[in-house]
C-alpha atoms as an extended CHARMM CRD file, in Angstrom:
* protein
*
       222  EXT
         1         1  UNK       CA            100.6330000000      110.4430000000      140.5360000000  PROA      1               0.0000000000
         2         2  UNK       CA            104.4220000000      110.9410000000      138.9230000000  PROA      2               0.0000000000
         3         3  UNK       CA            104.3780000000      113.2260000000      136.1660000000  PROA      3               0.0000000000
         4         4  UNK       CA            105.7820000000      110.5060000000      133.6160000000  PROA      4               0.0000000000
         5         5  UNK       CA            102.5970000000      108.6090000000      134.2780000000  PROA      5               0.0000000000
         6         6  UNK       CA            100.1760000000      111.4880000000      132.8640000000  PROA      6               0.0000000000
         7         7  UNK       CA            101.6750000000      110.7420000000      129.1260000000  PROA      7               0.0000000000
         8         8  UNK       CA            100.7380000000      106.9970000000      129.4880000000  PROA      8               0.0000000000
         9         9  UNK       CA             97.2060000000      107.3670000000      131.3150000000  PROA      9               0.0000000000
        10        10  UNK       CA             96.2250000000      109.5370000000      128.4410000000  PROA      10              0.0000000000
        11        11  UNK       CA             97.2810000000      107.7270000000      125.6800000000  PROA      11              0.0000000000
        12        12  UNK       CA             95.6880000000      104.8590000000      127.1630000000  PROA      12              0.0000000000
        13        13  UNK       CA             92.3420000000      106.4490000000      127.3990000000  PROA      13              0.0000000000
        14        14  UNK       CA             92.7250000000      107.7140000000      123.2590000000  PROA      14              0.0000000000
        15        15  UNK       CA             92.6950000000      104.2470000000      122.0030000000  PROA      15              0.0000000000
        16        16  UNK       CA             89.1360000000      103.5520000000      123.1640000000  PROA      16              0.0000000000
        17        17  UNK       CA             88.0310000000      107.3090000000      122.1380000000  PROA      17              0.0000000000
        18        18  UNK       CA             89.6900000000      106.6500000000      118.7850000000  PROA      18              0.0000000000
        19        19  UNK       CA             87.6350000000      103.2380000000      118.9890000000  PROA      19              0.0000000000
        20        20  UNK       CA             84.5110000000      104.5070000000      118.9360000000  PROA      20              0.0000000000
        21        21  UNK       CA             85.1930000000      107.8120000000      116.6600000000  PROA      21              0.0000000000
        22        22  UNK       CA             86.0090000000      105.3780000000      113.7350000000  PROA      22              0.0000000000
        23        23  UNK       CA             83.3450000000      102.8930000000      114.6130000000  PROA      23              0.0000000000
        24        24  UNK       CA             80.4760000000      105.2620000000      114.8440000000  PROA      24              0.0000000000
        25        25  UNK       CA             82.0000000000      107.6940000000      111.8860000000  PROA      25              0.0000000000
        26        26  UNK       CA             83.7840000000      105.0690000000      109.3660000000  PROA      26              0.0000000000
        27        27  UNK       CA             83.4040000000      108.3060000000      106.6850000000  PROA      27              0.0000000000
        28        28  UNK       CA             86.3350000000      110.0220000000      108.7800000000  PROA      28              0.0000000000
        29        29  UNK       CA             88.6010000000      107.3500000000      107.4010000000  PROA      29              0.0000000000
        30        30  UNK       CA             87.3630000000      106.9700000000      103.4680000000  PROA      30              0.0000000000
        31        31  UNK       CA             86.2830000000      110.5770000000      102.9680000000  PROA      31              0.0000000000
        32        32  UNK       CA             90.1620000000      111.2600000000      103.9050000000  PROA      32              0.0000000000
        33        33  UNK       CA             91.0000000000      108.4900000000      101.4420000000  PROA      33              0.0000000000
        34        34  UNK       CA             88.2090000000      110.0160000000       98.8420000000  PROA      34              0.0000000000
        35        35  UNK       CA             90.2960000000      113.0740000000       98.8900000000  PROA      35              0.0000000000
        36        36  UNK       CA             93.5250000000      111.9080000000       96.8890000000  PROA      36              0.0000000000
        37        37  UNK       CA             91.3500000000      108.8510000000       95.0600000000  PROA      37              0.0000000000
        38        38  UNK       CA             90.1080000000      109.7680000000       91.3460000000  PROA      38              0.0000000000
        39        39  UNK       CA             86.9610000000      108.2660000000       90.7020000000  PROA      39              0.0000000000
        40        40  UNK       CA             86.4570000000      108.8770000000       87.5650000000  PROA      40              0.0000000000
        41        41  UNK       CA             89.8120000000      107.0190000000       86.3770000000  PROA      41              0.0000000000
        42        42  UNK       CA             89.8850000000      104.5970000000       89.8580000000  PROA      42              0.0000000000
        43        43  UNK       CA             93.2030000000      105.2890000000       90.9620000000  PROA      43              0.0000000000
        44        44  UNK       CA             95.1150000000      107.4500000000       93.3610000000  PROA      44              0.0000000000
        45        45  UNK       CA             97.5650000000      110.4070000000       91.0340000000  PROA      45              0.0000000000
        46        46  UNK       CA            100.9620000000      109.2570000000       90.0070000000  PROA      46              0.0000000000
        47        47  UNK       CA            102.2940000000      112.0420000000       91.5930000000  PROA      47              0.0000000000
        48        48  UNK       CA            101.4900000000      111.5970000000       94.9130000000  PROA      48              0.0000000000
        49        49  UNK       CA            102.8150000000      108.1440000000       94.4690000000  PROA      49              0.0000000000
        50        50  UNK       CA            106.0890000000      108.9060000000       93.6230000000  PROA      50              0.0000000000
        51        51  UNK       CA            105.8660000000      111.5010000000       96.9640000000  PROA      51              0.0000000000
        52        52  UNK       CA            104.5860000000      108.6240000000       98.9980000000  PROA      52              0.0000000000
        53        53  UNK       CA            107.4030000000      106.2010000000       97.4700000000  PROA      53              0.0000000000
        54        54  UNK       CA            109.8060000000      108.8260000000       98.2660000000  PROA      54              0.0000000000
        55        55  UNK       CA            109.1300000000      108.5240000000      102.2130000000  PROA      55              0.0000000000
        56        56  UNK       CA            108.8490000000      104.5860000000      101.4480000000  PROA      56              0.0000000000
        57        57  UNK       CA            112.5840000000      104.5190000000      100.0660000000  PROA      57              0.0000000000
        58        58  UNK       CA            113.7120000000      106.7780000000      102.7410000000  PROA      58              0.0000000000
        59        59  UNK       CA            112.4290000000      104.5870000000      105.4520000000  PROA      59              0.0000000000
        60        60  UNK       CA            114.1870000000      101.4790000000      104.2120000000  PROA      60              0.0000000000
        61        61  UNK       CA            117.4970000000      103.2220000000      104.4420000000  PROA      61              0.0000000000
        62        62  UNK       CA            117.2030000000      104.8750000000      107.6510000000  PROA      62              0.0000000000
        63        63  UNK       CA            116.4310000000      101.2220000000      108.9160000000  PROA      63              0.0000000000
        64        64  UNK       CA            119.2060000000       99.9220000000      107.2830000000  PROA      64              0.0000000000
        65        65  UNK       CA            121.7480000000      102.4520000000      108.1360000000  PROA      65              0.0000000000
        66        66  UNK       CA            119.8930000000      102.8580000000      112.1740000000  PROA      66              0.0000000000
        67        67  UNK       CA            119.4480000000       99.1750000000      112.9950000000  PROA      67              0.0000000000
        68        68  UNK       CA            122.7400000000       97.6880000000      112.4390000000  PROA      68              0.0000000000
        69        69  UNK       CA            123.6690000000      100.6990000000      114.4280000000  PROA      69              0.0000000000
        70        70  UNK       CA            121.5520000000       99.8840000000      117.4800000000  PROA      70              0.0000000000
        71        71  UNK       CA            122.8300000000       96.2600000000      117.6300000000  PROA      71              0.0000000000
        72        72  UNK       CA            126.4040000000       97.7680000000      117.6130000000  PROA      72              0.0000000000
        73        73  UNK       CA            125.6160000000       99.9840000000      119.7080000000  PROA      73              0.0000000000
        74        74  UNK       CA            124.4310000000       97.7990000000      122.4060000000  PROA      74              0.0000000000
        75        75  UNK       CA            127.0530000000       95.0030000000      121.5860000000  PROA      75              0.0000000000
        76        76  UNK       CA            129.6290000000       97.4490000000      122.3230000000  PROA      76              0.0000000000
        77        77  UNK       CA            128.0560000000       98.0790000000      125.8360000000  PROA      77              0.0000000000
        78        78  UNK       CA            127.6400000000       94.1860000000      126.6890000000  PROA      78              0.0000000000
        79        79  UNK       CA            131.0300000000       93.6100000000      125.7390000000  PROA      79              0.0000000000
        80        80  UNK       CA            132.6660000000       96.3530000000      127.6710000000  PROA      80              0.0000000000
        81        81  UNK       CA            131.0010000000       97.1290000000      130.6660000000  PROA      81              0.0000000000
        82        82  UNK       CA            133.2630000000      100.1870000000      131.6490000000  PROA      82              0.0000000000
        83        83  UNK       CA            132.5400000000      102.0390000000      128.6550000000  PROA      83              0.0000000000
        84        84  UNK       CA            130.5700000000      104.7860000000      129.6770000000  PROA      84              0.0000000000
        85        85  UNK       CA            129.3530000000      106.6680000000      125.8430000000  PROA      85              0.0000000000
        86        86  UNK       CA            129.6690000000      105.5660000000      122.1080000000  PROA      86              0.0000000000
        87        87  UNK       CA            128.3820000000      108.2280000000      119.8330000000  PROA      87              0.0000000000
        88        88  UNK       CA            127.4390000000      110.7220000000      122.4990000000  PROA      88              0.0000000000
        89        89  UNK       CA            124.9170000000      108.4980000000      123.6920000000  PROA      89              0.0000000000
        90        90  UNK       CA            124.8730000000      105.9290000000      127.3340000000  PROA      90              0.0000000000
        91        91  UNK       CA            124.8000000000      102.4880000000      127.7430000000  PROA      91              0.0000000000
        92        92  UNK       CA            120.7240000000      103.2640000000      128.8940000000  PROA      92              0.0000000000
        93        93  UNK       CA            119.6550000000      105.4040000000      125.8110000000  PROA      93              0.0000000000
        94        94  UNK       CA            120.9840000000      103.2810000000      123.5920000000  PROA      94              0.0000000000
        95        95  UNK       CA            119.2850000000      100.3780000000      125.3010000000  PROA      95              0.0000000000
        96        96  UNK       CA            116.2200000000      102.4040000000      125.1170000000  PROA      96              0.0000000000
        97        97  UNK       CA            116.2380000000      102.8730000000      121.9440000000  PROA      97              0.0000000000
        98        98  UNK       CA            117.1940000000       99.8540000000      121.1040000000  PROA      98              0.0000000000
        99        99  UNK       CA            113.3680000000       98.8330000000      122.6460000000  PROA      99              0.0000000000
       100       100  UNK       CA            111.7480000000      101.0380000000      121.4060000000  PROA      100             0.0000000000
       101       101  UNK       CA            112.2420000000       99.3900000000      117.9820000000  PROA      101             0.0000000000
       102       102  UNK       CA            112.6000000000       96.4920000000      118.9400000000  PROA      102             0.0000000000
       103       103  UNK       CA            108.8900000000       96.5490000000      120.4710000000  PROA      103             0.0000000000
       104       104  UNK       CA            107.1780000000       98.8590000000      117.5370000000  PROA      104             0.0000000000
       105       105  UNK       CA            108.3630000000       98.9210000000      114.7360000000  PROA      105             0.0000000000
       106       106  UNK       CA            109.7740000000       95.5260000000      115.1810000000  PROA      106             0.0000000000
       107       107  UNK       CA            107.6750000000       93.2770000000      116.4820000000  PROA      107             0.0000000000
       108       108  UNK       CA            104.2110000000       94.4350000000      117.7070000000  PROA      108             0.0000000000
       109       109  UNK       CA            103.3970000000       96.2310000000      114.4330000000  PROA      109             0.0000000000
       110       110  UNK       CA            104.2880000000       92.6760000000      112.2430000000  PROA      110             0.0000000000
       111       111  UNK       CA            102.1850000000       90.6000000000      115.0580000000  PROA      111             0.0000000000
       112       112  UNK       CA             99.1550000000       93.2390000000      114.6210000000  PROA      112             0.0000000000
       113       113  UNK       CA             99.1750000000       93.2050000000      111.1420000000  PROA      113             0.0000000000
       114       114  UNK       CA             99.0460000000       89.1860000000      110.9420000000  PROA      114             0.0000000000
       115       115  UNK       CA             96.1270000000       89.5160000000      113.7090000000  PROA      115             0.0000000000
       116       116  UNK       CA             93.7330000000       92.0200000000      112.8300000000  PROA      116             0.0000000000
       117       117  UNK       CA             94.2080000000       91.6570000000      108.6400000000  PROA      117             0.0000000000
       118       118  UNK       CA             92.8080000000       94.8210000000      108.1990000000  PROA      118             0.0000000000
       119       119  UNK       CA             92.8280000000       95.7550000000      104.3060000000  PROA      119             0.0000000000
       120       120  UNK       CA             94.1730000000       98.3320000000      102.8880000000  PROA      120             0.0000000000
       121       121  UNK       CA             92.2170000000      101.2370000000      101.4140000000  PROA      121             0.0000000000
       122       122  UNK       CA             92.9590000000      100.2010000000       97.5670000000  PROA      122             0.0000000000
       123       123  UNK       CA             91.7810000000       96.3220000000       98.7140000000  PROA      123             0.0000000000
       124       124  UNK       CA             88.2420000000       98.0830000000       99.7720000000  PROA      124             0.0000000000
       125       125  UNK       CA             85.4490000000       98.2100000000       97.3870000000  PROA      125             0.0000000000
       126       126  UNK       CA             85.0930000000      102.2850000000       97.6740000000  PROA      126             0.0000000000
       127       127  UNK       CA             88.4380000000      102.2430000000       96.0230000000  PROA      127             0.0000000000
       128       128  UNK       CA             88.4810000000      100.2550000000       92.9500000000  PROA      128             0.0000000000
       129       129  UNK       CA             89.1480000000       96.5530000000       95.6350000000  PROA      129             0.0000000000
       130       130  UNK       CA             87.1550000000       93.4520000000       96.7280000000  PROA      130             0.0000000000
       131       131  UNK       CA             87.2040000000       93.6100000000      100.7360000000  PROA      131             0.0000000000
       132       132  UNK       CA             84.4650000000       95.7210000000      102.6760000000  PROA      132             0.0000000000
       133       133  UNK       CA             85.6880000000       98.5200000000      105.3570000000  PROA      133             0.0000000000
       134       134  UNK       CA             86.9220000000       97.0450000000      108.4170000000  PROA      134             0.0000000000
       135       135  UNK       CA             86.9860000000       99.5990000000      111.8100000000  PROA      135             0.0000000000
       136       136  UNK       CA             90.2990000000       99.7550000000      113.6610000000  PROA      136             0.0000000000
       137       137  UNK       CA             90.7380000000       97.2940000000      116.2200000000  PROA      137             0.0000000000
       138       138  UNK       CA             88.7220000000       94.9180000000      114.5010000000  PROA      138             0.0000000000
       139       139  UNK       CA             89.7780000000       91.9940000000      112.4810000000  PROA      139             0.0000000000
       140       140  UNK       CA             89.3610000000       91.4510000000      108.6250000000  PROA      140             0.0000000000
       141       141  UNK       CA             87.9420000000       88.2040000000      106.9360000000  PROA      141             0.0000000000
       142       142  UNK       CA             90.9620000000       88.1060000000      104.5030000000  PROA      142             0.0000000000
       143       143  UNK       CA             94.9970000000       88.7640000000      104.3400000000  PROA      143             0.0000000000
       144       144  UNK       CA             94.8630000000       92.8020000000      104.6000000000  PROA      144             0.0000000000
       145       145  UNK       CA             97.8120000000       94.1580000000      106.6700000000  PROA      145             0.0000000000
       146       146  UNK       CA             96.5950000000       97.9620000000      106.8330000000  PROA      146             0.0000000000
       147       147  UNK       CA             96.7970000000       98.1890000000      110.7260000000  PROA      147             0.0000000000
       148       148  UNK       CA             99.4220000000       99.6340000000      112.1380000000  PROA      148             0.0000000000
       149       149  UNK       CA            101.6800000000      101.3380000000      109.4550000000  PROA      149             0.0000000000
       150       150  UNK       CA            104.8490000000      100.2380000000      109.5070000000  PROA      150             0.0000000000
       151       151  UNK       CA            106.4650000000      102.9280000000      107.5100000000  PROA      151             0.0000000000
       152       152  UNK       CA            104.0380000000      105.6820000000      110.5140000000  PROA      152             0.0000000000
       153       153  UNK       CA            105.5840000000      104.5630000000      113.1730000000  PROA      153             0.0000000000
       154       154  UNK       CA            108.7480000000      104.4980000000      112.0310000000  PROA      154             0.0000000000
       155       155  UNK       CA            108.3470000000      108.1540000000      111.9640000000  PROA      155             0.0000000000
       156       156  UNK       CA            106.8810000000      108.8180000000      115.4330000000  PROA      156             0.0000000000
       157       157  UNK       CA            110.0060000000      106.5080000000      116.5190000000  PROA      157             0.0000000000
       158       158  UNK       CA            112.3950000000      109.5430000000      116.1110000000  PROA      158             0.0000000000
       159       159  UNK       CA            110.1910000000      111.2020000000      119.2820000000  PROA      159             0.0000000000
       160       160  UNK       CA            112.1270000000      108.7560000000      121.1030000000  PROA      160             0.0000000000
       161       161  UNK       CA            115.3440000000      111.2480000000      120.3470000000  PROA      161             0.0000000000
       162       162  UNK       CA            113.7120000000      113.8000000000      122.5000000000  PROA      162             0.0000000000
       163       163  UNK       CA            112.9340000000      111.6880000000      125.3550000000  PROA      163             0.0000000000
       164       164  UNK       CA            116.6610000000      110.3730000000      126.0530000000  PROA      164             0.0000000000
       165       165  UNK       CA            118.0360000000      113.3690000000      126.9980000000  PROA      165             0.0000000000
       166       166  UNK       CA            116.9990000000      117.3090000000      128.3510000000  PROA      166             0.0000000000
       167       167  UNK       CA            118.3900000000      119.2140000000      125.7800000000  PROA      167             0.0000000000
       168       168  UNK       CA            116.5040000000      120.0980000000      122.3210000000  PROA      168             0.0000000000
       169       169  UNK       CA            113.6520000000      117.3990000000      124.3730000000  PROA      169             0.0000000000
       170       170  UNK       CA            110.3430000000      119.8280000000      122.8590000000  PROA      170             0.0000000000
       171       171  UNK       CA            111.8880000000      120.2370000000      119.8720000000  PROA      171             0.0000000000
       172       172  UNK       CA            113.0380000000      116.4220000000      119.2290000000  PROA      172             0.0000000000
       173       173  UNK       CA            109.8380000000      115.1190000000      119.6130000000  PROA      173             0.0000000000
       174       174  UNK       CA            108.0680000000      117.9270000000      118.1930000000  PROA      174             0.0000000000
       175       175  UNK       CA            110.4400000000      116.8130000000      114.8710000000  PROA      175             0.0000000000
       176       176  UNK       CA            109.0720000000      113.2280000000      115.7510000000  PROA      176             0.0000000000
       177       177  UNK       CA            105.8240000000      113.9460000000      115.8260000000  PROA      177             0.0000000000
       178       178  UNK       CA            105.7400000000      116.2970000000      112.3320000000  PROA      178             0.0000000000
       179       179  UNK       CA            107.9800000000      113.2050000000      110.4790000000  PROA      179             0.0000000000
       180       180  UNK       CA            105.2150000000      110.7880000000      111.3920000000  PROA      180             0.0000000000
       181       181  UNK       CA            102.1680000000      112.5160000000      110.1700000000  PROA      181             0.0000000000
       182       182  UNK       CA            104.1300000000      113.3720000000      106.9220000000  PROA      182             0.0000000000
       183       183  UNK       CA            104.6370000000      109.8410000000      106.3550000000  PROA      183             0.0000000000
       184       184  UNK       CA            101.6300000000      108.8240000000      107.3840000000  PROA      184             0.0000000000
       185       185  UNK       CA             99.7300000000      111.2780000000      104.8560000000  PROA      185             0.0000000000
       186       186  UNK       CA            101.6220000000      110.0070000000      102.4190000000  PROA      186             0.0000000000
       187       187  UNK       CA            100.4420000000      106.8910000000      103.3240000000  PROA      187             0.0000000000
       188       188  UNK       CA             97.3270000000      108.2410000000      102.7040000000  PROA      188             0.0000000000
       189       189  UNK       CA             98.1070000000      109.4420000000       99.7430000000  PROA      189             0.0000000000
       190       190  UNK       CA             99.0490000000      106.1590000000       98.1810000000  PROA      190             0.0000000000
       191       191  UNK       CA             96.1300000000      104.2830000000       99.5180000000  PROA      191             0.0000000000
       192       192  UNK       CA             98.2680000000      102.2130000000      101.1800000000  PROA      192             0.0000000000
       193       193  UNK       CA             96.4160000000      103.1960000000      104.9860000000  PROA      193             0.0000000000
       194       194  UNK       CA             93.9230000000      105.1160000000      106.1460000000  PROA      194             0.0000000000
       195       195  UNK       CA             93.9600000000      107.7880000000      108.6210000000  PROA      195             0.0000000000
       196       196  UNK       CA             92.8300000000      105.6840000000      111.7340000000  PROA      196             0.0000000000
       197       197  UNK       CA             95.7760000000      103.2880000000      111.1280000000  PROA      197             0.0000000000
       198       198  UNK       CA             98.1570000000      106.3400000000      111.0790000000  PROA      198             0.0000000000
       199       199  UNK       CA             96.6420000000      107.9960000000      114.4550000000  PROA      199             0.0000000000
       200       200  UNK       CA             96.3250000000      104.5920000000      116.1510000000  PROA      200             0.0000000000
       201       201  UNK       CA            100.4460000000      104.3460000000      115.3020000000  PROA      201             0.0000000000
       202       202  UNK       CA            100.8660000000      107.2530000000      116.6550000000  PROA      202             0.0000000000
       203       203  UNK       CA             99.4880000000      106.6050000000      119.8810000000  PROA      203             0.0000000000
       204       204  UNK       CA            101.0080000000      103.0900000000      119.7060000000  PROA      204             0.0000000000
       205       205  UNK       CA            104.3710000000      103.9150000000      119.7900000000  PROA      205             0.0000000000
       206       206  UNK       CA            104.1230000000      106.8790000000      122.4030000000  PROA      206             0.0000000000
       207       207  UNK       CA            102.5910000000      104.3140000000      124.5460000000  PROA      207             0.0000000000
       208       208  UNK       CA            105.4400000000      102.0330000000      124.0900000000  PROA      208             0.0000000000
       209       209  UNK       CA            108.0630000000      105.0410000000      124.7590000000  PROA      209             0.0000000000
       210       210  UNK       CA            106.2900000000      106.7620000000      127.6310000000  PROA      210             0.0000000000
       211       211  UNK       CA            105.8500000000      103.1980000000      129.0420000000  PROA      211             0.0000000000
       212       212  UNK       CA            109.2640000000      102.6070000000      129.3220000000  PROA      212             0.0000000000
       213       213  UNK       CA            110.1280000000      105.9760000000      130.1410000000  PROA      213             0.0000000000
       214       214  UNK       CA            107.1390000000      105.4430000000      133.4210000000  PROA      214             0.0000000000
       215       215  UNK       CA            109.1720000000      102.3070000000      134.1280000000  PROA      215             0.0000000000
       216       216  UNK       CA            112.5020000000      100.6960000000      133.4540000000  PROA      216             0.0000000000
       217       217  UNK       CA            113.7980000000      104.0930000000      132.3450000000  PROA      217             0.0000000000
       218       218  UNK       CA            112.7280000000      106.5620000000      135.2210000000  PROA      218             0.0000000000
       219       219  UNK       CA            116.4380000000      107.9530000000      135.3830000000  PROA      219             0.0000000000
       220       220  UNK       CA            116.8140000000      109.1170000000      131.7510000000  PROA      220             0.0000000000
       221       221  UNK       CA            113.8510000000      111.8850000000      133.0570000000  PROA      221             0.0000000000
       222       222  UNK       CA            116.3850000000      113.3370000000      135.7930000000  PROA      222             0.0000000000
């Protein structure tokens, strides 16, 4: 076995564990939800809204600012094929990263979203909504788009900074990793996911990186 395969054999075996955790022990996800929800005056605090809209907004501009920046990037690369760097980075990490987005936060996460139409934890009955829980990996009845988050994996997308390159590599994705979970619990916070759509983004978009790392980018690990 290669040692970039170990990453994506045990991610793969976490989505079915995560499966059944949530499907046997739905209170995991609501009693994490319970924890920032006010009963007695059925809504989440203000406060933690504005923290949780704070991540939102910064998300939307790193997007705009990054993604025009990846096309360029790569456009540059197509169109002259003896450049060797623009920005410090190759003509294969910025392809890489360039997929990486492309395939989470771009695409997948939108086509899981429309599939599984799991609701939100505000559109659930527990918290002041009209839709019954829904398990991860399951599909709703109705036009919820909890599953993944969007905004999450956005987060763990910056782990992909430690994988194109040696230097700074533990502490890049360690940085990744740490963004992610921030935005994701303030996510949580908000209501706007719970915490099995968060971890389930997580392991998402590792999979997709350490996929393409196992595969059609072997020589960014030499």
């Amino acid at each position: 076995m290669r040692r970039e395969d170990i990453p994506v054999i045990l991610l793969l075996l976490l989505v079915p564990l995560l499966y059944v955790l949530f499907k046997c022990h739905p209170q995991l996800d609501t009693a994490t939800t319970a924890y920032f929800y006010n009963a007695h005056r059925h809504h989440f605090d203000p406060l933690l809204l504005l923290v949780g809209m704070a991540f939102k907004r910064g998300i939307y501009f790193f997007n705009d600012v990054w993604i025009p920046l990846l096309i360029a990037g790569n456009a540059i690369f197509f169109l002259n094929r003896r450049r060797l760097q623009w920005l410090g980075l190759s003509r294969v990490q910025w392809l890489f990263l360039f997929l990486v987005m492309a395939l989470g936060p771009g695409i997948s996460v939108n086509v899981a979203k429309n599939y599984f139409h799991r609701p939100r934890p505000i559109e659930t009955v527990q918290f002041g909504g009209t839709q019954a829980y829904v398990a991860p990996l399951e599909r709703g009845t109705e036009s919820g788009q909890s599953f993944f988050s969007g905004h999450a994996t956005s987060g763990f997308y910056f782990c992909a900074f430690g994988l194109i390159e040696r230097r700074h590599r533990k502490r890049r994705y360690a940085f990744g990793l740490l963004l992610g979970s921030a935005i994701g619990l303030s996510r949580i916070m908000m209501g706007a996911h719970f915490l099995s759509d968060i971890l389930f983004s997580a392991v998402f978009m590792l999979l997709i990186m350490h996929l393409l790392l196992a595969t059609a980018f072997r020589k960014l690990n030499r």
